[in-house]
N, C-alpha and C positions, 0 to 999 in steps of 0.2 A: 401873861400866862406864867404860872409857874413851874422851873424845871422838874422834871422828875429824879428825886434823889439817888444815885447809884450806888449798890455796895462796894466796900472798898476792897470785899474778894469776890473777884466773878468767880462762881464755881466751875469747875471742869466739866468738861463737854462729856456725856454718856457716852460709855463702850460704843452703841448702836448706832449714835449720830460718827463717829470718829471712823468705823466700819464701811459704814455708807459713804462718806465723804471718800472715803480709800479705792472701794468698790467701781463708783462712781468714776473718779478720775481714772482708774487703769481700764476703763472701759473705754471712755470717749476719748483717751489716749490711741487705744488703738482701733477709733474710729467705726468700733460696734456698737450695733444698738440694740434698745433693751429686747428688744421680739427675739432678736440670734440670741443673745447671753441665755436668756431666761430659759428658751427651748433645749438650749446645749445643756442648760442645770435643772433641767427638769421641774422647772418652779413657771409659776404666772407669772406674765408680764407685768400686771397688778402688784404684785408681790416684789416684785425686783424690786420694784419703782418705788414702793414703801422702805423698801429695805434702805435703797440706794438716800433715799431723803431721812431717815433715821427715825423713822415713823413706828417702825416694827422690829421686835430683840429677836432674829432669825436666831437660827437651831444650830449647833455647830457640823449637822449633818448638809445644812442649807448652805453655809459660809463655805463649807469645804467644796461643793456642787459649782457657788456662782465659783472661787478661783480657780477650780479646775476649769471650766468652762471660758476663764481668761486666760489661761494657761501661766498660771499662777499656784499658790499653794497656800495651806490657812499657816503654817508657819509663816508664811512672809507678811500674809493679812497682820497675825496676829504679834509679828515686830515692829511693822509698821505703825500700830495703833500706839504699842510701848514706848517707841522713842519719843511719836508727837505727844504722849503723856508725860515724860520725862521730862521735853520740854517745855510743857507747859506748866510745871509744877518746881516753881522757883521761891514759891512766898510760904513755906514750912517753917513753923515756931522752932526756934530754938531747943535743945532738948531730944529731937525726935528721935525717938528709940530704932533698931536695925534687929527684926526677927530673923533665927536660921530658918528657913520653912525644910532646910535637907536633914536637919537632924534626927539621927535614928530617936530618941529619946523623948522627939515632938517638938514645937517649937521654943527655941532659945534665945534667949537676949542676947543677943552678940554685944554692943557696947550702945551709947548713946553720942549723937551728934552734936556739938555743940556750937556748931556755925550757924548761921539765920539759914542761908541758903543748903541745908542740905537735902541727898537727893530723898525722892520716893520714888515710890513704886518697889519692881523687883530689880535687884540687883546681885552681881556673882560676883564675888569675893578669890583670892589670887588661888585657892584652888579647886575653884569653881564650884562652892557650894552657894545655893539661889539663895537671896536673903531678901527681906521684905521690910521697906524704913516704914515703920508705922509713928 
């Protein structure tokens, strides 16, 4: 039988599965289950349960619902999802450009990266304006 060929960049994991997986684990960390979560967030159990397996792109109305209902916050959700994309995103071409997204003016080329390994995602710069490695 012949192997199935793999590409040599696995693409990153969706917002939604990365979410879920987050959700999930701070759930059965602290030993709740989906019927309590989902009643405290005012959402279906059905629903949790898509969300939690990354099956469905919930609402940011929905996200903020299940981490209150963990007693959590969507800002922690939604740093948590950045770091584990930060760290997963190691194999950026050389070159890669760094937008200001804070700029009154709209966005700005701040400078270009010239190492293999540079970062992406969003990034704050030393006086904390958000910049985006495209």
């Amino acid at each position: 039988m012949t192997p199935i060929a793999t590409h040599p960049h696995t693409p990153a994991p969706l917002l939604r599965e990365i979410y879920g997986r987050l959700l999930r684990g701070l759930r059965t960390r602290q030993a709740r289950t989906l019927a309590e979560v989902a009643a405290r967030a005012g959402i279906s159990l059905a629903y949790l349960s898509e969300v939690e397996r990354g099956l469905k792109e919930p609402s940011s109305e929905v996200l903020e619902a299940v981490c209150v209902a963990l007693g959590s916050s969507i800002t922690d959700l939604v740093g948590a999802a950045h770091r584990e994309l930060r760290a997963l995103a190691t194999d950026e071409p050389a070159g890669s450009r760094v937008l200001d997204l804070t700029s009154r003016v709209g966005s700005s080329v701040v400078g270009t990266l010239e190492h293999a390994a540079a970062p992406t995602g969003t990034v704050a710069d030393a006086t904390g304006a958000v910049l985006l490695v495209a």
